[in-house]
PyMOL Python script that loads the backbone (N, CA, C, O; Angstrom):
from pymol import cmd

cmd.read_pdbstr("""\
ATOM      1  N   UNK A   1      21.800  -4.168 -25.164  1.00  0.00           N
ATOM      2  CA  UNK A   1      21.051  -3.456 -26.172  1.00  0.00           C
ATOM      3  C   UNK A   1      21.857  -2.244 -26.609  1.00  0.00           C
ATOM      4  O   UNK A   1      22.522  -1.596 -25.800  1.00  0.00           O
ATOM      5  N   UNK A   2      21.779  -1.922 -28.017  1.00  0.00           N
ATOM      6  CA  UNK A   2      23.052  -0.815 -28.205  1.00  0.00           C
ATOM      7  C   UNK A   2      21.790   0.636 -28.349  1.00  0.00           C
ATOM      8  O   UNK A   2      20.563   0.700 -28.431  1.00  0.00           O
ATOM      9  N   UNK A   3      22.838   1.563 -28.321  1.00  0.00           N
ATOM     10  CA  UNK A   3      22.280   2.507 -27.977  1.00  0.00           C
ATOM     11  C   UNK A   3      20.937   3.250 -29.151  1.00  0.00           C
ATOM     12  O   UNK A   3      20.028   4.039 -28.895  1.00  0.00           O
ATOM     13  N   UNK A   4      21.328   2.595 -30.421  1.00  0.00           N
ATOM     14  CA  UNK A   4      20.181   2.804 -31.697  1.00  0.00           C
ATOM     15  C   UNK A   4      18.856   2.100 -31.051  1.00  0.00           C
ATOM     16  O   UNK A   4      17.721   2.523 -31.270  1.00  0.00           O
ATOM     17  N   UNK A   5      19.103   1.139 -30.350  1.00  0.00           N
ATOM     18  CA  UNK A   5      17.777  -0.026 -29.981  1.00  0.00           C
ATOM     19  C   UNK A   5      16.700   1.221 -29.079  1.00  0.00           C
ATOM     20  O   UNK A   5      15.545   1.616 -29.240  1.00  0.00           O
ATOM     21  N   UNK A   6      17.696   1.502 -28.197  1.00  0.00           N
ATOM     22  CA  UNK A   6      17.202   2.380 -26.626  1.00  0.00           C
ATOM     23  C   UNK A   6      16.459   3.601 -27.482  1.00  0.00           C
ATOM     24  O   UNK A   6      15.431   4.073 -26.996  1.00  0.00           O
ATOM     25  N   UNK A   7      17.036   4.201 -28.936  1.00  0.00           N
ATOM     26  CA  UNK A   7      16.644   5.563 -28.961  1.00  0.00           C
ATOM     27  C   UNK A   7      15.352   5.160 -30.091  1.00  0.00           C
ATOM     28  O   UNK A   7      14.450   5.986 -30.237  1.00  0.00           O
ATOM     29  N   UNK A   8      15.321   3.893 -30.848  1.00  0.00           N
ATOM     30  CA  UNK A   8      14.059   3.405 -31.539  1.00  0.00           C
ATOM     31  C   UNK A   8      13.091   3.176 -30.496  1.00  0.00           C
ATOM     32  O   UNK A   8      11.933   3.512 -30.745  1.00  0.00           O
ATOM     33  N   UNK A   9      13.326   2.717 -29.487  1.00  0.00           N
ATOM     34  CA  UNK A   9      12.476   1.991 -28.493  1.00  0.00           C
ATOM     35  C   UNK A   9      11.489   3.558 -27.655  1.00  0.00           C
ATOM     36  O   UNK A   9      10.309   3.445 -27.323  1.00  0.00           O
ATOM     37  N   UNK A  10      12.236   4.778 -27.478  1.00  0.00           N
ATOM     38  CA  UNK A  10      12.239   5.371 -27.022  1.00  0.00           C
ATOM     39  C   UNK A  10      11.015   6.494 -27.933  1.00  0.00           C
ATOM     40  O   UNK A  10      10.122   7.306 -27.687  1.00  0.00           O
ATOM     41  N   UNK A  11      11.717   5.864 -29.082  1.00  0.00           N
ATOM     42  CA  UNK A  11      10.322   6.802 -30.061  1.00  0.00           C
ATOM     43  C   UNK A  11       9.319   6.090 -29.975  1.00  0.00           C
ATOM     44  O   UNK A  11       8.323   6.709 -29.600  1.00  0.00           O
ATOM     45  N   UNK A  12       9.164   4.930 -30.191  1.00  0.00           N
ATOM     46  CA  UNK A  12       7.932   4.229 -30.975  1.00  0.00           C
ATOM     47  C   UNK A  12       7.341   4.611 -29.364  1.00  0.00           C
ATOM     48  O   UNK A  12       6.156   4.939 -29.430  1.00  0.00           O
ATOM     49  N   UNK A  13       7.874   4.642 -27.990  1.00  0.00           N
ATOM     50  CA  UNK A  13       6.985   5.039 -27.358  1.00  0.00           C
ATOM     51  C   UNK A  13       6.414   6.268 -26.951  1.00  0.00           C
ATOM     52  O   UNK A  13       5.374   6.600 -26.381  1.00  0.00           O
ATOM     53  N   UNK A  14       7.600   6.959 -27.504  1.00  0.00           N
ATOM     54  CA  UNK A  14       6.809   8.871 -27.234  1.00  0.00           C
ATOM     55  C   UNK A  14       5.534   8.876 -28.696  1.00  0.00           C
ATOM     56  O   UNK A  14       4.519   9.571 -28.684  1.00  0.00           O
ATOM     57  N   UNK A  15       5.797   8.253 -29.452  1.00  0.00           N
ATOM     58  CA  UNK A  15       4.363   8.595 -30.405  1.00  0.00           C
ATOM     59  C   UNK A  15       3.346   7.665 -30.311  1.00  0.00           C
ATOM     60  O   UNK A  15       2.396   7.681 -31.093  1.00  0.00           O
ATOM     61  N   UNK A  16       3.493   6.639 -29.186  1.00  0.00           N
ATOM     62  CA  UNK A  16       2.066   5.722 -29.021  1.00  0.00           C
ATOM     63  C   UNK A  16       1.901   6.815 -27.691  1.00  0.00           C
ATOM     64  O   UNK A  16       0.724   7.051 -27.417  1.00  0.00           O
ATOM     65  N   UNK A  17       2.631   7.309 -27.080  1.00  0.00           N
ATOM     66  CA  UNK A  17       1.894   8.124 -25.910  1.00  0.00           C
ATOM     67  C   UNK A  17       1.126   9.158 -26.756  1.00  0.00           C
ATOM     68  O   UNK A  17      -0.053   9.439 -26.538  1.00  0.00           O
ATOM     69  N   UNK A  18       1.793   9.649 -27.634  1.00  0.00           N
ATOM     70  CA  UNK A  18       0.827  11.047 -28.370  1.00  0.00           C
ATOM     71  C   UNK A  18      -0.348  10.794 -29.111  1.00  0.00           C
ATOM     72  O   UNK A  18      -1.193  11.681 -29.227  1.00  0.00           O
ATOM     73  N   UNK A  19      -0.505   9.600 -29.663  1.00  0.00           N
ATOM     74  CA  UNK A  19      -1.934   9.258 -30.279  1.00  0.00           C
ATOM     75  C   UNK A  19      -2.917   8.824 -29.234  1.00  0.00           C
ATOM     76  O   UNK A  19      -4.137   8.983 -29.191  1.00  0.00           O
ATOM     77  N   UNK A  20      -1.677   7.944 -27.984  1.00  0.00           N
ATOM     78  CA  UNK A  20      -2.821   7.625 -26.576  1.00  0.00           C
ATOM     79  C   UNK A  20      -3.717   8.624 -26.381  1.00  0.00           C
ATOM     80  O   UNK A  20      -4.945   8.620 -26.296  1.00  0.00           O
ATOM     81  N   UNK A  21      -2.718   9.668 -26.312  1.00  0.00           N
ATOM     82  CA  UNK A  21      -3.022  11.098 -25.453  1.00  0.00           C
ATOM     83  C   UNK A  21      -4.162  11.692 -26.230  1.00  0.00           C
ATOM     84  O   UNK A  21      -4.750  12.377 -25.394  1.00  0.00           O
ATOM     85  N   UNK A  22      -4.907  11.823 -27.583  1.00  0.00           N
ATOM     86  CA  UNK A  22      -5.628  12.317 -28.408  1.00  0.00           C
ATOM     87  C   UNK A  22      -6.218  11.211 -28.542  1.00  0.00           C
ATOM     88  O   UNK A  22      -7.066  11.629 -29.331  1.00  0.00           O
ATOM     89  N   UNK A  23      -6.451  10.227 -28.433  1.00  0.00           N
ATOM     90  CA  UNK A  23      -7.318   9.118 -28.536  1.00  0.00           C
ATOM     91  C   UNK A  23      -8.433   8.644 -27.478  1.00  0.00           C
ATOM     92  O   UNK A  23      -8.349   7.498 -27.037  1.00  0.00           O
ATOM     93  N   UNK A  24      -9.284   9.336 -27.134  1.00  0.00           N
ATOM     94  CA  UNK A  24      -9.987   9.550 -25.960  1.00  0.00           C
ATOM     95  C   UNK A  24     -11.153   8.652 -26.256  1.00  0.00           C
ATOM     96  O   UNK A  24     -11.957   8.769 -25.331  1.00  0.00           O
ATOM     97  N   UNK A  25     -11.521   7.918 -27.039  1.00  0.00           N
ATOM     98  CA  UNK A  25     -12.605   7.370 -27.700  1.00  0.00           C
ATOM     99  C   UNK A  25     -13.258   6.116 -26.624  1.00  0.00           C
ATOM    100  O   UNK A  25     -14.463   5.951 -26.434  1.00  0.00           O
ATOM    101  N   UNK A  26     -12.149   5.296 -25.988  1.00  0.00           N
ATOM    102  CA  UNK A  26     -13.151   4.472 -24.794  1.00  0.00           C
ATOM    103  C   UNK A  26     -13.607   4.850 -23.825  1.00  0.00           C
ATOM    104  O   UNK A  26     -14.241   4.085 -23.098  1.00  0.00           O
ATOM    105  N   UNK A  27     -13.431   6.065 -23.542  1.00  0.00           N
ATOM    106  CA  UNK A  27     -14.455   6.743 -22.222  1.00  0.00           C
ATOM    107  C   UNK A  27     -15.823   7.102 -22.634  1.00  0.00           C
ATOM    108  O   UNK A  27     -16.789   7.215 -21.879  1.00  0.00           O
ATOM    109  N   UNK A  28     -15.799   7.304 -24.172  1.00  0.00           N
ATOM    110  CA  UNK A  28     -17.381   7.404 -24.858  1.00  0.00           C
ATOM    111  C   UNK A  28     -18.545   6.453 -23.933  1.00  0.00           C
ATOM    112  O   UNK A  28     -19.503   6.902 -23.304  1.00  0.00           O
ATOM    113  N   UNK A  29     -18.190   5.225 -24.054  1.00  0.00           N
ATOM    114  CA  UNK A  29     -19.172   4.499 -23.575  1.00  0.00           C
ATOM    115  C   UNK A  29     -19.494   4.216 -22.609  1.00  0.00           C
ATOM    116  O   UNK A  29     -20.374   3.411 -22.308  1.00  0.00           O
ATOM    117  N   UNK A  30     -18.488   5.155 -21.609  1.00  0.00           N
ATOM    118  CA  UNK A  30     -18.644   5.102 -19.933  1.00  0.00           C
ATOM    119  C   UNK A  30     -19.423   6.015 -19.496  1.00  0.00           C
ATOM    120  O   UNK A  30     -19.856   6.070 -18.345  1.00  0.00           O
ATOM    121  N   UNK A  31     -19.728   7.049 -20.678  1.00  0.00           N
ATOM    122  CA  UNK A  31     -20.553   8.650 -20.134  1.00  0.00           C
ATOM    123  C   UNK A  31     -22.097   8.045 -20.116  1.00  0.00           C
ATOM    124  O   UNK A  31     -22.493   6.999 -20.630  1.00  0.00           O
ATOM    125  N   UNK A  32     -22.846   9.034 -19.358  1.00  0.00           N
ATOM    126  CA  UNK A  32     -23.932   8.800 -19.113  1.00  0.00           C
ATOM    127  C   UNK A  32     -25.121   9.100 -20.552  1.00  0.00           C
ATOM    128  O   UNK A  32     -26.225   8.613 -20.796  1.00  0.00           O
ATOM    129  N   UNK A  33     -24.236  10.158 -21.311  1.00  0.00           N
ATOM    130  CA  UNK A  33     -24.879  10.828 -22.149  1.00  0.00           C
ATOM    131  C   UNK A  33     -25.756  11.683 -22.112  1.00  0.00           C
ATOM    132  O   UNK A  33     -25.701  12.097 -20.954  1.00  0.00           O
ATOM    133  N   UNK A  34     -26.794  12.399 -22.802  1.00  0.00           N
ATOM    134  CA  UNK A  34     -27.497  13.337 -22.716  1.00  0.00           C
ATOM    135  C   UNK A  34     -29.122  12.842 -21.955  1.00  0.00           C
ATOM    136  O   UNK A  34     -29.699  11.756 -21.907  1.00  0.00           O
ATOM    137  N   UNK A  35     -29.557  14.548 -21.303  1.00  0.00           N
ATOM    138  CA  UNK A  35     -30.567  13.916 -20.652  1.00  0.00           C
ATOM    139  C   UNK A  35     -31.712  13.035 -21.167  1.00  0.00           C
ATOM    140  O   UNK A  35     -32.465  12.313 -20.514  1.00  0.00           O
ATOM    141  N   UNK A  36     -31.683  13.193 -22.095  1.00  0.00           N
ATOM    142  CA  UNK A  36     -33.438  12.865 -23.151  1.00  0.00           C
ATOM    143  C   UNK A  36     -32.874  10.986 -23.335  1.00  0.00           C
ATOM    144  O   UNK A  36     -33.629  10.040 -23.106  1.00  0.00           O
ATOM    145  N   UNK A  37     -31.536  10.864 -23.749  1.00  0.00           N
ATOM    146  CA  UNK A  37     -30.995   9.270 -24.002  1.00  0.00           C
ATOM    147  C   UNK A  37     -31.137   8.708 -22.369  1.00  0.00           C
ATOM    148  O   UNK A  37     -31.502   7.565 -22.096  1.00  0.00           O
ATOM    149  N   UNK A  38     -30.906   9.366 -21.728  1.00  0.00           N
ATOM    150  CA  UNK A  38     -31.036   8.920 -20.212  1.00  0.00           C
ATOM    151  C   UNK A  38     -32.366   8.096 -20.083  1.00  0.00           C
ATOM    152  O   UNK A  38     -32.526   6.875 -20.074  1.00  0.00           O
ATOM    153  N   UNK A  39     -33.236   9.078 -19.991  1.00  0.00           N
ATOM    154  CA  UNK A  39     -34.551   8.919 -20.174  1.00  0.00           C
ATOM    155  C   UNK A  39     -34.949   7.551 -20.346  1.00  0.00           C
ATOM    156  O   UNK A  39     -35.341   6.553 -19.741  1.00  0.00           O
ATOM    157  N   UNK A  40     -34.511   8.218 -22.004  1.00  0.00           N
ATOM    158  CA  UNK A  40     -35.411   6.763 -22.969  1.00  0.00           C
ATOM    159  C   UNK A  40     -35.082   5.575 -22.841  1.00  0.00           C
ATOM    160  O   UNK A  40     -35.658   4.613 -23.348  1.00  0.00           O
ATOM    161  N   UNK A  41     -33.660   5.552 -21.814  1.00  0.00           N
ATOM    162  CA  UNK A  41     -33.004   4.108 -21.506  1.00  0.00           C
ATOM    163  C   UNK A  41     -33.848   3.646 -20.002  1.00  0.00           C
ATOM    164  O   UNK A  41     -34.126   2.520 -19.591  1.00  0.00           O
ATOM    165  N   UNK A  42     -34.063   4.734 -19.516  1.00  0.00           N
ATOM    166  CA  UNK A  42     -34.680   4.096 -18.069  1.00  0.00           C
ATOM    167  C   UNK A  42     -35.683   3.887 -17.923  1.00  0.00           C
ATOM    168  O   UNK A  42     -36.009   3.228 -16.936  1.00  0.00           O
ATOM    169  N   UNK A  43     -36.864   4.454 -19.044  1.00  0.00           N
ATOM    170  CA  UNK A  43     -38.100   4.406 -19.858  1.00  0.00           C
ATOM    171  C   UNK A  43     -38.081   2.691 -20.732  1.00  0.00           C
ATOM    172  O   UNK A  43     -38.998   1.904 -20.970  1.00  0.00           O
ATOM    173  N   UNK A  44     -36.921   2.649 -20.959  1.00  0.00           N
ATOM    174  CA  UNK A  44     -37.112   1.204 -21.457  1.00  0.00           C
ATOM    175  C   UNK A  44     -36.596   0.036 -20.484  1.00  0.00           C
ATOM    176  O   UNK A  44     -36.892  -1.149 -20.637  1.00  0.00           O
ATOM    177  N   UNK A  45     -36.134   0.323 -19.905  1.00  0.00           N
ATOM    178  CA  UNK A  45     -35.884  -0.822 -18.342  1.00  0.00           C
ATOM    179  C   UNK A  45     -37.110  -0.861 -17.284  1.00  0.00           C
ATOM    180  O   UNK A  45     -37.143  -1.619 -16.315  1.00  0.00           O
ATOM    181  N   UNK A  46     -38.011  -0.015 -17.593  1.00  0.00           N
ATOM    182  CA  UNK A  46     -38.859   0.059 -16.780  1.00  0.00           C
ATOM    183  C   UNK A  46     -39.204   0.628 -15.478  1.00  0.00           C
ATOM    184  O   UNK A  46     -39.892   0.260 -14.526  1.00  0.00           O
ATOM    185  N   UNK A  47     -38.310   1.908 -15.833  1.00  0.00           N
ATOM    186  CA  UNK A  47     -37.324   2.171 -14.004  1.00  0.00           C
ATOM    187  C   UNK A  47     -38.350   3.802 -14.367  1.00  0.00           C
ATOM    188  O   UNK A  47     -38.983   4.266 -15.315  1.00  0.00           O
ATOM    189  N   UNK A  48     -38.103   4.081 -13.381  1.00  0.00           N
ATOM    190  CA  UNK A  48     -39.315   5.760 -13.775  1.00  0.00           C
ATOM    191  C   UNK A  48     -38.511   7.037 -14.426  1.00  0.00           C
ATOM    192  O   UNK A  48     -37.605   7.568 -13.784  1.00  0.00           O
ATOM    193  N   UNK A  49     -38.815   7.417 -15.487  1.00  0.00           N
ATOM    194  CA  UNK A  49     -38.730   8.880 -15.829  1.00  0.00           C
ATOM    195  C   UNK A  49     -37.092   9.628 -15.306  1.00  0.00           C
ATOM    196  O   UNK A  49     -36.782   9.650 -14.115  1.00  0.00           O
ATOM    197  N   UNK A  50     -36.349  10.090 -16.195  1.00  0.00           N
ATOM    198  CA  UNK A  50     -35.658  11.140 -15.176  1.00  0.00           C
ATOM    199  C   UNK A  50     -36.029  12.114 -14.255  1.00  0.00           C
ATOM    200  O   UNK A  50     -35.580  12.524 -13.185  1.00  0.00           O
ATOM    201  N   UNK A  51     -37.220  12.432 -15.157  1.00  0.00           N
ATOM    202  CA  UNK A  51     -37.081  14.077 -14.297  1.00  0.00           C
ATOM    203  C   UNK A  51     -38.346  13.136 -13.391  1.00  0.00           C
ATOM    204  O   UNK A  51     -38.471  13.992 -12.516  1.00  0.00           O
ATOM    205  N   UNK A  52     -38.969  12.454 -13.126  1.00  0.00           N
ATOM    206  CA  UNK A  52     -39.571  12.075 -11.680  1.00  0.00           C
ATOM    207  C   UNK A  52     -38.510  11.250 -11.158  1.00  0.00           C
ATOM    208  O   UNK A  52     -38.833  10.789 -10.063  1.00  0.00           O
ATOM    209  N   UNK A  53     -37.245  10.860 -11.578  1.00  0.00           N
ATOM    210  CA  UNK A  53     -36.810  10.058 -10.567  1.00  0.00           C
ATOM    211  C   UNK A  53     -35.327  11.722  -9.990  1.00  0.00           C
ATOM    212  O   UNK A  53     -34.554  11.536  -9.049  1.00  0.00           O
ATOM    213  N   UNK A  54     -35.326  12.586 -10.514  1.00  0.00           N
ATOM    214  CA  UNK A  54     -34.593  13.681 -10.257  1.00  0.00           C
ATOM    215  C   UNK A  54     -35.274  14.960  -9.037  1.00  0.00           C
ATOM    216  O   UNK A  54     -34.824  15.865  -8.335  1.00  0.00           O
ATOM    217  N   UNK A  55     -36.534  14.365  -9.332  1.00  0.00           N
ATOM    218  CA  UNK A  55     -37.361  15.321  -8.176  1.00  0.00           C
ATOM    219  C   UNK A  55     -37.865  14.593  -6.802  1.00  0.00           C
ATOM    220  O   UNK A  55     -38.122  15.041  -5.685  1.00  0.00           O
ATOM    221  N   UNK A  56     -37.890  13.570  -7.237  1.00  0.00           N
ATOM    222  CA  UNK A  56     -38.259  12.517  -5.656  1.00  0.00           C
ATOM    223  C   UNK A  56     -37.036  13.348  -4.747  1.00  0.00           C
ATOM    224  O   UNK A  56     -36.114  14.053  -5.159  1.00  0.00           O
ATOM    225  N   UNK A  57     -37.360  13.029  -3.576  1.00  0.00           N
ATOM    226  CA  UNK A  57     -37.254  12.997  -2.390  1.00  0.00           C
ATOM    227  C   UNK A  57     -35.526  12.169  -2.372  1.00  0.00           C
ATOM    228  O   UNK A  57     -35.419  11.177  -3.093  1.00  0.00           O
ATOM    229  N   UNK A  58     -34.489  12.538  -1.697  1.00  0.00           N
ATOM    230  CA  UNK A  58     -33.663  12.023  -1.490  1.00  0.00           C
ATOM    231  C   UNK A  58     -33.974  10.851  -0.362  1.00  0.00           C
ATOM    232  O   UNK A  58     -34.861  10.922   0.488  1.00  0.00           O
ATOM    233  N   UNK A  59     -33.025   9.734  -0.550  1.00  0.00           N
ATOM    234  CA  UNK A  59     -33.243   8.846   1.094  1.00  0.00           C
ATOM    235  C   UNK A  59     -32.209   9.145   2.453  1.00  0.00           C
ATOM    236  O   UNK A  59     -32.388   8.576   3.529  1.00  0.00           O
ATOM    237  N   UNK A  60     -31.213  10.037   2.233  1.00  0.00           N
ATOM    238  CA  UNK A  60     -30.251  10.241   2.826  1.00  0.00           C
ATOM    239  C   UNK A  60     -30.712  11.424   3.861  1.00  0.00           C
ATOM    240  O   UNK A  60     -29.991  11.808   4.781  1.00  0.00           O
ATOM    241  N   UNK A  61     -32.440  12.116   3.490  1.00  0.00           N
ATOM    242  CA  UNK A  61     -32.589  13.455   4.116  1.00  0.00           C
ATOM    243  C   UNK A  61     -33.199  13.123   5.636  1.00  0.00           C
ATOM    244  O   UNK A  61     -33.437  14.043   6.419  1.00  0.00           O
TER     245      UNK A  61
END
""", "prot")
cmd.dss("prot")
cmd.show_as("cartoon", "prot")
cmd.util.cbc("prot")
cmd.orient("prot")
C-alpha cells in the first residue's frame, strides 16, 4: 500500500471517529427517561406506580 493510501485511510478514519464521538444518539433508547414516562410505562404493564414501587420496603433489608 503506498504511502497516499495509509494517509487517506488514516483520515477517513480520524473524521468517522469525530462524528462517532458527537453522535451519541443510540444510547437515547437505553435511558430510562423521565420520572412521570417511567410511570406511565409501568402504569401500562400493569406493574405498580413509581413512587409506590420507590417507597416499598427493600428485599435485601
Amino acid at each position: 500500500m503506498g504511502e497516499i493510501n495509509k494517509q487517506k485511510i488514516a483520515a477517513i478514519v480520524a473524521i468517522i471517529s469525530i462524528i462517532d464521538e458527537h453522535n451519541k444518539t443510540q444510547d437515547i433508547g437505553r435511558q430510562k427517561g423521565e420520572a412521570w414516562s417511567q410511570d406511565h410505562r409501568r402504569m401500562n404493564m400493569g406493574l405498580q406506580s413509581l413512587m409506590k414501587n420507590r417507597s416499598s420496603r427493600s428485599p435485601w433489608r
